[in-house]
PQR file of N, CA, C, O and H, with PARSE charges and radii, in Angstrom:
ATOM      1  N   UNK A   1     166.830 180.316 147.271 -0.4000 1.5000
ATOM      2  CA  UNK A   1     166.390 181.534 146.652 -0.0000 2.0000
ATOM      3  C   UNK A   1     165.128 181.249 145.859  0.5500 1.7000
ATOM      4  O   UNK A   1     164.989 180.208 145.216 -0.5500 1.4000
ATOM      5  N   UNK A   2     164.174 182.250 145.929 -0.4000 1.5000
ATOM      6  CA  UNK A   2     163.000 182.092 145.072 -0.0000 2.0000
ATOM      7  C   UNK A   2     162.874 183.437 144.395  0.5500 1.7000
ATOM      8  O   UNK A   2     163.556 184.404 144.735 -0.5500 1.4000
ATOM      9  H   UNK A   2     164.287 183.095 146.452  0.4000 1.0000
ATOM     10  N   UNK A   3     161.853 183.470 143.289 -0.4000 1.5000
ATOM     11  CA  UNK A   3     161.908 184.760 142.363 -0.0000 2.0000
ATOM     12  C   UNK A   3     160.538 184.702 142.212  0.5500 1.7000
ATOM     13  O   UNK A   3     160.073 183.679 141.710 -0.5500 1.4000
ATOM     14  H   UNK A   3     161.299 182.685 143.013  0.4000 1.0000
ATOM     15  N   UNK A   4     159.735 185.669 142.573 -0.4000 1.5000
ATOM     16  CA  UNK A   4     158.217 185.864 142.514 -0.0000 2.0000
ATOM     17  C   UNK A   4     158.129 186.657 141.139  0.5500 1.7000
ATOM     18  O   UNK A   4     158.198 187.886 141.150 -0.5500 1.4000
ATOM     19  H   UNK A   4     160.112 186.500 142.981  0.4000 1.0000
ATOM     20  N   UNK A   5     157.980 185.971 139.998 -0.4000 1.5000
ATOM     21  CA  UNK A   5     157.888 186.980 138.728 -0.0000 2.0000
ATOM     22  C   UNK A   5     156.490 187.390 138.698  0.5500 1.7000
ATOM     23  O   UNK A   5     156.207 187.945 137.636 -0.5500 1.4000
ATOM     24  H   UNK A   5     157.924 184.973 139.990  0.4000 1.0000
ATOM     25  N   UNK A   6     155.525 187.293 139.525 -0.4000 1.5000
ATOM     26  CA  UNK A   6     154.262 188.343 139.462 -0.0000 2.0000
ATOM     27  C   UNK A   6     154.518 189.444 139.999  0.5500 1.7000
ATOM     28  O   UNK A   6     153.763 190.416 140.041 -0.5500 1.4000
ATOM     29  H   UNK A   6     155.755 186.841 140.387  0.4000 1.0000
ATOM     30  N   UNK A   7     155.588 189.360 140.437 -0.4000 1.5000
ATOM     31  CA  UNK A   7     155.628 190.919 141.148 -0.0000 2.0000
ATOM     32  C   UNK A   7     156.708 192.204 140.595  0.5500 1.7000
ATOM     33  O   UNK A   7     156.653 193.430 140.695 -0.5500 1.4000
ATOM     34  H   UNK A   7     156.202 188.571 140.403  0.4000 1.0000
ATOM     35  N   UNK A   8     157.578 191.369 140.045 -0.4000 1.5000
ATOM     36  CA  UNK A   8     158.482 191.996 139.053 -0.0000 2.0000
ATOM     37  C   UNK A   8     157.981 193.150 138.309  0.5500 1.7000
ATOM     38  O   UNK A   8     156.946 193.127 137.644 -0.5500 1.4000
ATOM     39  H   UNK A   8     157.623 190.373 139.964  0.4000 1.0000
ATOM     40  N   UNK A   9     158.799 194.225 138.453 -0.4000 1.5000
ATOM     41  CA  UNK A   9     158.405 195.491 137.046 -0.0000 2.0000
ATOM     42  C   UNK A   9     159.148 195.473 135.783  0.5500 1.7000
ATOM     43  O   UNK A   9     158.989 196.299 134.884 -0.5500 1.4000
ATOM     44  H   UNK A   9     159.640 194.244 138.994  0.4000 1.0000
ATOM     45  N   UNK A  10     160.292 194.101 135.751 -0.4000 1.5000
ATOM     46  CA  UNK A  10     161.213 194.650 134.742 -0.0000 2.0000
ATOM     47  C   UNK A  10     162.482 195.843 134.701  0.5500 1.7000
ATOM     48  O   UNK A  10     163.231 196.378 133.884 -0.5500 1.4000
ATOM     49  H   UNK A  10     160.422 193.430 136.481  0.4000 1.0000
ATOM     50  N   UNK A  11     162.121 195.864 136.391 -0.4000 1.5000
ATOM     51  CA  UNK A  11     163.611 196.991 136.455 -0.0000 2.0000
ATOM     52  C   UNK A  11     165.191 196.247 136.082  0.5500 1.7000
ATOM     53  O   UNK A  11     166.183 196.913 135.784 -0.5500 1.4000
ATOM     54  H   UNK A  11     161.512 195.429 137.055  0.4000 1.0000
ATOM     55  N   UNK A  12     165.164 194.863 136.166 -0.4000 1.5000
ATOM     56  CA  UNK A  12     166.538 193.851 136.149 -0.0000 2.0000
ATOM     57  C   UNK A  12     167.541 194.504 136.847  0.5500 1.7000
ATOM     58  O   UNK A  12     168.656 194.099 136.519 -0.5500 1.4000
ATOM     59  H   UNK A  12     164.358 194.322 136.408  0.4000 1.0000
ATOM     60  N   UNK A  13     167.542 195.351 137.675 -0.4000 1.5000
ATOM     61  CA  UNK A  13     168.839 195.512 138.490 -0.0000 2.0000
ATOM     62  C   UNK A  13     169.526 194.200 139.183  0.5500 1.7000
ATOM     63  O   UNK A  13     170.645 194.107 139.688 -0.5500 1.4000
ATOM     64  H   UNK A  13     166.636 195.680 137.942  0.4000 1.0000
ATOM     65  N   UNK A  14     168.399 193.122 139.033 -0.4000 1.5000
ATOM     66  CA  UNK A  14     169.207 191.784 139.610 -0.0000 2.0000
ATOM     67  C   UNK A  14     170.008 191.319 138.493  0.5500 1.7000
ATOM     68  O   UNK A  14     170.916 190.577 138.870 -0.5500 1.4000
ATOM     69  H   UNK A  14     167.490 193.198 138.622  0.4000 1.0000
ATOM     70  N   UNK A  15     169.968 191.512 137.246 -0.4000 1.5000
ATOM     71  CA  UNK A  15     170.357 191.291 136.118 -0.0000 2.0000
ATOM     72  C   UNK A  15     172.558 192.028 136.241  0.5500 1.7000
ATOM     73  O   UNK A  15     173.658 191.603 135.889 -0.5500 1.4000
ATOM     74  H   UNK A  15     169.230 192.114 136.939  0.4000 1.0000
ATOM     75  N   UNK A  16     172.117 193.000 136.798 -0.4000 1.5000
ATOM     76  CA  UNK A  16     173.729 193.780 136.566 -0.0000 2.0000
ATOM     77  C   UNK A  16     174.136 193.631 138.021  0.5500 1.7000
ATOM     78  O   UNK A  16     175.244 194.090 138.300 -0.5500 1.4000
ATOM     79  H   UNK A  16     171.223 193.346 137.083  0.4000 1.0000
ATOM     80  N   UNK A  17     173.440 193.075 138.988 -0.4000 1.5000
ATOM     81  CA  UNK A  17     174.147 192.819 140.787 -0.0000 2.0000
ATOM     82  C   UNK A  17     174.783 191.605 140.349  0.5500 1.7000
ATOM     83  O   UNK A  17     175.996 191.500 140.534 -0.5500 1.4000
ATOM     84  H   UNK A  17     172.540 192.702 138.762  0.4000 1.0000
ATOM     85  N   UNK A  18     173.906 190.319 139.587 -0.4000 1.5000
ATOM     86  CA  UNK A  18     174.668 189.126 139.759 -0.0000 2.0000
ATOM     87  C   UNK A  18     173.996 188.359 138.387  0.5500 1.7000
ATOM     88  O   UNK A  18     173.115 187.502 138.448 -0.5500 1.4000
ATOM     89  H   UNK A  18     172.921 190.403 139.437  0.4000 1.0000
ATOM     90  N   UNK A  19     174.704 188.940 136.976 -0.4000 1.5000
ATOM     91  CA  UNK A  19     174.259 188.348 136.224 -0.0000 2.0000
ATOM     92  C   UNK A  19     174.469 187.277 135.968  0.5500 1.7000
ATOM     93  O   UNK A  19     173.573 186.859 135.234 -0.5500 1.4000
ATOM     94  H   UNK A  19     175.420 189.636 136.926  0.4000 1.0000
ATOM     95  N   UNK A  20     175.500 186.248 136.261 -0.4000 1.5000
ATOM     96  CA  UNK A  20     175.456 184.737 136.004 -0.0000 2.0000
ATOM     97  C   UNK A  20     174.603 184.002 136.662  0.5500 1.7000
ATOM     98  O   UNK A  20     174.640 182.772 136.643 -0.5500 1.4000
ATOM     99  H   UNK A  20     176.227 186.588 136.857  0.4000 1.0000
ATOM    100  N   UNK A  21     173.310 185.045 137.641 -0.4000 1.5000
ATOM    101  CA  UNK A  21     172.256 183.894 138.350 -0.0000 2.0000
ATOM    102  C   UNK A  21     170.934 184.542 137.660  0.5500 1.7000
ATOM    103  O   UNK A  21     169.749 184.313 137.899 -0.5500 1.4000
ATOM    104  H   UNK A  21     173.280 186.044 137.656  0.4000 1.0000
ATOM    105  N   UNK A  22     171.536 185.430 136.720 -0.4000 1.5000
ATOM    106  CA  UNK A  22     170.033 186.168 136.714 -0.0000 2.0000
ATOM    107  C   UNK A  22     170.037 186.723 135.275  0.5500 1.7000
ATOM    108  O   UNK A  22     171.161 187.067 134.911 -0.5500 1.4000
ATOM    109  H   UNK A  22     172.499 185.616 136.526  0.4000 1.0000
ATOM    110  N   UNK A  23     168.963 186.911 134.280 -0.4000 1.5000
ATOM    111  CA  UNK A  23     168.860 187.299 132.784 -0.0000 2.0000
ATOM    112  C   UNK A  23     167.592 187.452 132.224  0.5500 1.7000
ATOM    113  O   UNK A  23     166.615 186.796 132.583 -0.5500 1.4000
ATOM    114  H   UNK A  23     168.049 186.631 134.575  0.4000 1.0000
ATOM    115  N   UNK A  24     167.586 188.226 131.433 -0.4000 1.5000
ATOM    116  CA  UNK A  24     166.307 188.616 130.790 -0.0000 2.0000
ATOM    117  C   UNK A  24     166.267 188.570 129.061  0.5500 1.7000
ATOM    118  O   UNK A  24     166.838 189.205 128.174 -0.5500 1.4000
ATOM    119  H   UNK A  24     168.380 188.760 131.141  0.4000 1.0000
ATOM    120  N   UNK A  25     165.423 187.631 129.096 -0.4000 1.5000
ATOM    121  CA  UNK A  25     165.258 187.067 127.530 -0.0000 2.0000
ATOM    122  C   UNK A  25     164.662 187.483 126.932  0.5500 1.7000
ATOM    123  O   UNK A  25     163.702 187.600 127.693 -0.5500 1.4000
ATOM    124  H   UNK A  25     164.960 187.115 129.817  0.4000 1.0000
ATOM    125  N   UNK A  26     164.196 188.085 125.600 -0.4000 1.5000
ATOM    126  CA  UNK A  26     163.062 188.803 125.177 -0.0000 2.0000
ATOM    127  C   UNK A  26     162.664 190.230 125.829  0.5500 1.7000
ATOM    128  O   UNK A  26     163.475 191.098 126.150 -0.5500 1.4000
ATOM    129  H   UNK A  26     164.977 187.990 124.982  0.4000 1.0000
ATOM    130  N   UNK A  27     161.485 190.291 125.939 -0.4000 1.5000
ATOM    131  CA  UNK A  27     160.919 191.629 126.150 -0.0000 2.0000
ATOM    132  C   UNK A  27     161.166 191.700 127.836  0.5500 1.7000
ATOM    133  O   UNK A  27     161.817 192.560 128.428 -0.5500 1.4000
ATOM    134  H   UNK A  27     160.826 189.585 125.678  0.4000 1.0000
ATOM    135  N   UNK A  28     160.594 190.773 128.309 -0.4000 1.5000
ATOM    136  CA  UNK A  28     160.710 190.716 130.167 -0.0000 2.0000
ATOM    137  C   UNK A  28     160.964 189.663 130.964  0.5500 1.7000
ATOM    138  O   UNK A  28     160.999 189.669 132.195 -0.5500 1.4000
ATOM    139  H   UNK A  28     160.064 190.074 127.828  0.4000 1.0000
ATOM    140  N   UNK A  29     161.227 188.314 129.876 -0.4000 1.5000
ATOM    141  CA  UNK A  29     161.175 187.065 130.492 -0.0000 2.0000
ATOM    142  C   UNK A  29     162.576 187.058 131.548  0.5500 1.7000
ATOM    143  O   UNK A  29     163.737 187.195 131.162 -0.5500 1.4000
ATOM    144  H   UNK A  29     161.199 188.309 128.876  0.4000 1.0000
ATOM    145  N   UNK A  30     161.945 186.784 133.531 -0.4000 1.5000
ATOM    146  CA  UNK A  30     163.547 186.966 133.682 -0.0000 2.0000
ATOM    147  C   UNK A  30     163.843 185.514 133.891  0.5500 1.7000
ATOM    148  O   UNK A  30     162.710 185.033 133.930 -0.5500 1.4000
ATOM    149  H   UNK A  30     161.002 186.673 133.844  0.4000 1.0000
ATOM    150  N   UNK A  31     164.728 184.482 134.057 -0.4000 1.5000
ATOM    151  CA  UNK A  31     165.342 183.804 134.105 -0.0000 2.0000
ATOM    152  C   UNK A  31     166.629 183.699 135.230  0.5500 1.7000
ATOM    153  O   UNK A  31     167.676 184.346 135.245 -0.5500 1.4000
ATOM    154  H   UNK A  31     165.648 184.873 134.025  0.4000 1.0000
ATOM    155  N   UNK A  32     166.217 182.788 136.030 -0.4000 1.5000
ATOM    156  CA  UNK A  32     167.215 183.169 138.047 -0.0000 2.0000
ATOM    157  C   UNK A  32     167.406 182.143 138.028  0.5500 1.7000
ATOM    158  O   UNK A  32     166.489 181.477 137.549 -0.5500 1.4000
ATOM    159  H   UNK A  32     165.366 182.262 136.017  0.4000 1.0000
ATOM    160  N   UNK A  33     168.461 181.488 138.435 -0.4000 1.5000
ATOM    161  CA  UNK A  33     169.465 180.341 138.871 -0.0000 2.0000
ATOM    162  C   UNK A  33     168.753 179.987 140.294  0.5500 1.7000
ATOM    163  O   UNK A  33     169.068 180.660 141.276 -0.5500 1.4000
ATOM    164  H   UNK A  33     169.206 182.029 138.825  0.4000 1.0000
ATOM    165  N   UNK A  34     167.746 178.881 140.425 -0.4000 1.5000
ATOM    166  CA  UNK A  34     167.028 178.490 141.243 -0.0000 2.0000
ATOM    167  C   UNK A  34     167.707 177.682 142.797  0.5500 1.7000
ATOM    168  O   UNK A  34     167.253 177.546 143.933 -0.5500 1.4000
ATOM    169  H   UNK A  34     167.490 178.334 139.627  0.4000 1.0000
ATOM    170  N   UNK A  35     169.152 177.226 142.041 -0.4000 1.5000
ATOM    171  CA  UNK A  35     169.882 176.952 142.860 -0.0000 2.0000
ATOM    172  C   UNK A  35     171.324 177.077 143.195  0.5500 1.7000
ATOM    173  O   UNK A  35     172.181 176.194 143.152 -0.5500 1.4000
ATOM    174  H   UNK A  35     169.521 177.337 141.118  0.4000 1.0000
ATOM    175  N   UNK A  36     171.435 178.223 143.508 -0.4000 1.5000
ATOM    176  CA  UNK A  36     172.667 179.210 143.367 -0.0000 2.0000
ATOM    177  C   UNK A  36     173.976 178.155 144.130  0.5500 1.7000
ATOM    178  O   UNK A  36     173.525 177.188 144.743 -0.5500 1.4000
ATOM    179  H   UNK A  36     170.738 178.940 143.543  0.4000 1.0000
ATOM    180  N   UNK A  37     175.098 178.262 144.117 -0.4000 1.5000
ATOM    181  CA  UNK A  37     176.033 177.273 145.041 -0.0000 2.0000
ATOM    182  C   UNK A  37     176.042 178.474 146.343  0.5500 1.7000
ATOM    183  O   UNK A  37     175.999 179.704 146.364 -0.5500 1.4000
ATOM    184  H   UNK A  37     175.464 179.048 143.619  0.4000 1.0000
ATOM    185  N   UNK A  38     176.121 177.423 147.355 -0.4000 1.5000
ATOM    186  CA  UNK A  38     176.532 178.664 148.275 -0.0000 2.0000
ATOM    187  C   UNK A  38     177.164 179.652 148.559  0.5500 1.7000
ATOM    188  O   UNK A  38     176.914 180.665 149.213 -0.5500 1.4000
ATOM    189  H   UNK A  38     176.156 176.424 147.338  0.4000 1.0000
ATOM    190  N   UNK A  39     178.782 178.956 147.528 -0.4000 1.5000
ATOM    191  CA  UNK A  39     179.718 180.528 147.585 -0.0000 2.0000
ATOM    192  C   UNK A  39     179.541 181.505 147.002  0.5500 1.7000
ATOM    193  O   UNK A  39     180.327 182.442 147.136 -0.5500 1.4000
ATOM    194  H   UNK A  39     178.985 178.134 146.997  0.4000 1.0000
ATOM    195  N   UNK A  40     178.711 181.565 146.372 -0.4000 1.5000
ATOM    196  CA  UNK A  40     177.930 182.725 145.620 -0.0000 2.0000
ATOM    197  C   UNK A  40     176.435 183.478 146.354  0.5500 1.7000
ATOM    198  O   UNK A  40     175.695 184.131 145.618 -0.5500 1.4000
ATOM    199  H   UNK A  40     178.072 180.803 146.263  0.4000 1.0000
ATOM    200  N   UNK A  41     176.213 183.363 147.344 -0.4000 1.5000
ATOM    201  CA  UNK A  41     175.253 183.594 148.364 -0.0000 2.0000
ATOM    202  C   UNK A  41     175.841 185.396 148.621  0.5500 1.7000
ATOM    203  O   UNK A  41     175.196 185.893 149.545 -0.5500 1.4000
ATOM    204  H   UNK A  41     176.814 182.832 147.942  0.4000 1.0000
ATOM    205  N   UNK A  42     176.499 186.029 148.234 -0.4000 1.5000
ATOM    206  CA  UNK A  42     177.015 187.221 148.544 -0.0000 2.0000
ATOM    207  C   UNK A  42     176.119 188.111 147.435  0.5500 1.7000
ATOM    208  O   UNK A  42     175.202 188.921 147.569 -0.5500 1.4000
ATOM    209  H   UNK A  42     177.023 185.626 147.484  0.4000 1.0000
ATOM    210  N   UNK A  43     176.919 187.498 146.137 -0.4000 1.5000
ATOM    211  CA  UNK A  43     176.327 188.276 144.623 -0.0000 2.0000
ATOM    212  C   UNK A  43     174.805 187.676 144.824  0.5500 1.7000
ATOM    213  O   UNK A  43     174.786 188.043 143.649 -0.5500 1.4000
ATOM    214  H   UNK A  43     177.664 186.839 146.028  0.4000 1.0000
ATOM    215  N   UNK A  44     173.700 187.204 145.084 -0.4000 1.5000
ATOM    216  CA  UNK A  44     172.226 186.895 145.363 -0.0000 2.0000
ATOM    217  C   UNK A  44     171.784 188.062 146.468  0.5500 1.7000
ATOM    218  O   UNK A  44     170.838 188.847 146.542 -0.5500 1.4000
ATOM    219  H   UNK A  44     173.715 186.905 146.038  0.4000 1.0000
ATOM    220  N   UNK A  45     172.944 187.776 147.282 -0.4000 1.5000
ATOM    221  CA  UNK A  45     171.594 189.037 148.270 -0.0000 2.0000
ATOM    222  C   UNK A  45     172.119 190.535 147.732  0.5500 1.7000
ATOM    223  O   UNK A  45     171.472 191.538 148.033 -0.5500 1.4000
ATOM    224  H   UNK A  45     173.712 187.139 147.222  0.4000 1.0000
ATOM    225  N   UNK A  46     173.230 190.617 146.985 -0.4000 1.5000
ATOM    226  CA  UNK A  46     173.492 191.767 146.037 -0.0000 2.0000
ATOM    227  C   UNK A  46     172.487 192.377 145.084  0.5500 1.7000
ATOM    228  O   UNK A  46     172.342 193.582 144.882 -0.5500 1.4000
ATOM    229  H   UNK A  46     173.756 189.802 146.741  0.4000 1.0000
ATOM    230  N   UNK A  47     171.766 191.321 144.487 -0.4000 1.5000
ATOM    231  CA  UNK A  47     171.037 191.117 143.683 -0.0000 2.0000
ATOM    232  C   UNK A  47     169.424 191.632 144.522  0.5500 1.7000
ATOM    233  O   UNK A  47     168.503 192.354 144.142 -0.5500 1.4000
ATOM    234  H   UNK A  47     171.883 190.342 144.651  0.4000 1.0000
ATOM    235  N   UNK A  48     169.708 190.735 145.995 -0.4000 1.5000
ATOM    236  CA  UNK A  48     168.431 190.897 146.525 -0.0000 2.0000
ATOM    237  C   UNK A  48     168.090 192.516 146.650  0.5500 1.7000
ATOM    238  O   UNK A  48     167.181 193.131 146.091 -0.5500 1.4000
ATOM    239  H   UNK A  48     170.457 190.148 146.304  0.4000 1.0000
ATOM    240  N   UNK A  49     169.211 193.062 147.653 -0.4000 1.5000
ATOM    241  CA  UNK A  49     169.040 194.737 148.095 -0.0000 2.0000
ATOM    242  C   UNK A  49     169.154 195.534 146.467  0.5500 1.7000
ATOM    243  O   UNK A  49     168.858 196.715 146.287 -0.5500 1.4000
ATOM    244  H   UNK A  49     169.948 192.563 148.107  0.4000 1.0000
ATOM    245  N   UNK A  50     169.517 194.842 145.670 -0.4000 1.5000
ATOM    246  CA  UNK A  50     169.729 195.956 144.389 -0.0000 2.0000
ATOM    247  C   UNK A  50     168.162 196.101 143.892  0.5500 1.7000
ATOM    248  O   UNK A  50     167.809 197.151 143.355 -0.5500 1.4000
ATOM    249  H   UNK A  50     169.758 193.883 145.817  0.4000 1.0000
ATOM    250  N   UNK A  51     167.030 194.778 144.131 -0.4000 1.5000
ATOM    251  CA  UNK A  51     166.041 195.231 143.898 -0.0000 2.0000
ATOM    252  C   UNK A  51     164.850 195.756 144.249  0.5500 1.7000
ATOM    253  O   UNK A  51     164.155 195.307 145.160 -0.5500 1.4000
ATOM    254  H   UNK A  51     167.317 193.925 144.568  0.4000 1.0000
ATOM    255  N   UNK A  52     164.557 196.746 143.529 -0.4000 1.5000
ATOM    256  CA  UNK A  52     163.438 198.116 144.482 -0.0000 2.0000
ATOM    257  C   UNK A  52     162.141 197.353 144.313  0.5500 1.7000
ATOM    258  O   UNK A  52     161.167 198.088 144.156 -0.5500 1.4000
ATOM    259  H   UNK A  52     165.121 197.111 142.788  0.4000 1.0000
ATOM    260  N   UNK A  53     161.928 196.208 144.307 -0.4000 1.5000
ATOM    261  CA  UNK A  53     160.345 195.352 144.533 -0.0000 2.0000
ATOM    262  C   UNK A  53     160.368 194.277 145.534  0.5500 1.7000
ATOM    263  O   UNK A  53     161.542 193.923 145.641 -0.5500 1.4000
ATOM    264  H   UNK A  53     162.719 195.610 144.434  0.4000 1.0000
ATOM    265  N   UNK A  54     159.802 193.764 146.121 -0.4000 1.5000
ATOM    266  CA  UNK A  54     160.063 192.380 146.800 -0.0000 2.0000
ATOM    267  C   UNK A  54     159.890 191.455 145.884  0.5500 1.7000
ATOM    268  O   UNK A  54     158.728 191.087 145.713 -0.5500 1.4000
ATOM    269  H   UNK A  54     158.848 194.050 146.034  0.4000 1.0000
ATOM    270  N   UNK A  55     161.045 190.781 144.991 -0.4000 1.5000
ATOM    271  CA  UNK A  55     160.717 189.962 143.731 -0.0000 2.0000
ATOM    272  C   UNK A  55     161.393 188.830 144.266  0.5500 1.7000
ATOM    273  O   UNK A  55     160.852 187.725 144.220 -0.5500 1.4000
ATOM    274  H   UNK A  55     161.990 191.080 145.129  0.4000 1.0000
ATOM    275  N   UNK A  56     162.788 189.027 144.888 -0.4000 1.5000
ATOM    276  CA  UNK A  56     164.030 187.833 145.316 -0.0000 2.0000
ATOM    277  C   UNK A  56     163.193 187.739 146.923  0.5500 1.7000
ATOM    278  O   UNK A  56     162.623 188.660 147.506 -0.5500 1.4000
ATOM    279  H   UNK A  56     163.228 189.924 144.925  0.4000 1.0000
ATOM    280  N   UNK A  57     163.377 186.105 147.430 -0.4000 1.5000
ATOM    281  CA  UNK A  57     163.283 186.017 148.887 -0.0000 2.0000
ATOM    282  C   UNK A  57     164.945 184.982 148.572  0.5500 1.7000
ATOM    283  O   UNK A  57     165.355 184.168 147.745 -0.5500 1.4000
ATOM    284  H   UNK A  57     163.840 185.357 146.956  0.4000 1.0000
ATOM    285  N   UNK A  58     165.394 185.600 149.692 -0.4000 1.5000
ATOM    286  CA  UNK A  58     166.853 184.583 150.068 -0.0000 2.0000
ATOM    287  C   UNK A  58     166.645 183.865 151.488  0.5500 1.7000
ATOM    288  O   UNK A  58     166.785 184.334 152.618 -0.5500 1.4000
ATOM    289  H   UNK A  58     165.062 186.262 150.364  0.4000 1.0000
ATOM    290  N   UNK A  59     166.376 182.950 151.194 -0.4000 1.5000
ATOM    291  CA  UNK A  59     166.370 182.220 152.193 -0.0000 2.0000
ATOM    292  C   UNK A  59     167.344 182.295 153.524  0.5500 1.7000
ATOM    293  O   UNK A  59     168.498 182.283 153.096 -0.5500 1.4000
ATOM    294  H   UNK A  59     166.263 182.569 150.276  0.4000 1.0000
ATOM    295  N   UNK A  60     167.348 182.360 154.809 -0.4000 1.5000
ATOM    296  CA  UNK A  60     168.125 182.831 155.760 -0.0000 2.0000
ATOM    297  C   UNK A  60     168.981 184.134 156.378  0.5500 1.7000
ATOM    298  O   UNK A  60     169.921 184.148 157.173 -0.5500 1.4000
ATOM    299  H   UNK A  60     166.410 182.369 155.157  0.4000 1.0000
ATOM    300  N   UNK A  61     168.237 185.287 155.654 -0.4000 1.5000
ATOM    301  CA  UNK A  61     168.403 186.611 155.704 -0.0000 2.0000
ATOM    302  C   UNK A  61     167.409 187.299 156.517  0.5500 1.7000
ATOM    303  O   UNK A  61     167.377 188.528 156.468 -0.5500 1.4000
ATOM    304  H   UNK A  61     167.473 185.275 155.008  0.4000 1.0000
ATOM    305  N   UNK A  62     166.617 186.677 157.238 -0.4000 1.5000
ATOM    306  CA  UNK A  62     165.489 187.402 157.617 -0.0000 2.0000
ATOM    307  C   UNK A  62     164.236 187.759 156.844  0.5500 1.7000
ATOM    308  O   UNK A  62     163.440 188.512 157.404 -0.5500 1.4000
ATOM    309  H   UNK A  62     166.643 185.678 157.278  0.4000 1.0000
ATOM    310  N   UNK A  63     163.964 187.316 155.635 -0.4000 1.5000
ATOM    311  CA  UNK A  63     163.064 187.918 154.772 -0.0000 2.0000
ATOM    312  C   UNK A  63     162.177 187.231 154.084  0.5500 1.7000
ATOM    313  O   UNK A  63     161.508 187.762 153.198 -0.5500 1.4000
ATOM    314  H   UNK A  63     164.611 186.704 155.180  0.4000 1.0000
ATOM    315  N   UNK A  64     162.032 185.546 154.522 -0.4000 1.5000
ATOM    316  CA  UNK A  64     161.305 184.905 154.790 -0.0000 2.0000
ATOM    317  C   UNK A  64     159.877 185.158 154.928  0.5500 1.7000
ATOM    318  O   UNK A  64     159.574 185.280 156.115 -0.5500 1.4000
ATOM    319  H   UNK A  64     162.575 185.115 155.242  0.4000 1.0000
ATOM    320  N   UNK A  65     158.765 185.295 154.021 -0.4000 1.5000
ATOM    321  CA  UNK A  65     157.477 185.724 154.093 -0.0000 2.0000
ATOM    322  C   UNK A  65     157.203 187.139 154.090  0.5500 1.7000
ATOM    323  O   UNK A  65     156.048 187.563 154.118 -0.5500 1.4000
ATOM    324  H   UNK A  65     159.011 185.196 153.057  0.4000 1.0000
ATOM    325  N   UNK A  66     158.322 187.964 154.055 -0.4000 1.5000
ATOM    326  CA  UNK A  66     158.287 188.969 153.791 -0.0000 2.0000
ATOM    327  C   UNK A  66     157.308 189.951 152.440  0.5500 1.7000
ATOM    328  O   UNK A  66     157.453 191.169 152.337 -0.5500 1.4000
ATOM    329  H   UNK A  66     159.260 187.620 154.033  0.4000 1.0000
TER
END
């Protein structure tokens, strides 16, 4: 999983899909679990479709360079 925070608006809906990989500190700082365990690969792409920017890429979903 990667997290492009230049592209981020601060909506954090990844924040309430899968908050033990994902948090926002301060005003906008977000903070993503860079290396999620695999059995948790469900709540990440939860996280992924919950957000309305291309901010999350999940690796092996198709969305790769996307």
């Amino acid at each position: 999983m990667s997290v492009d925070l230049n592209v981020g608006q601060g909506y954090a809906q990844c924040c309430h899909a899968a908050p033990q990989h994902f948090r926002i500190e301060g005003r906008e700082a977000l903070f993503s679990d860079r290396a999620p365990a695999a059995w948790d690969r469900a709540k990440i792409e939860r996280a992924w479709i919950a957000c309305p920017v291309p901010v999350i890429r999940v690796e092996g979903n198709g969305q790769e360079g996307a």
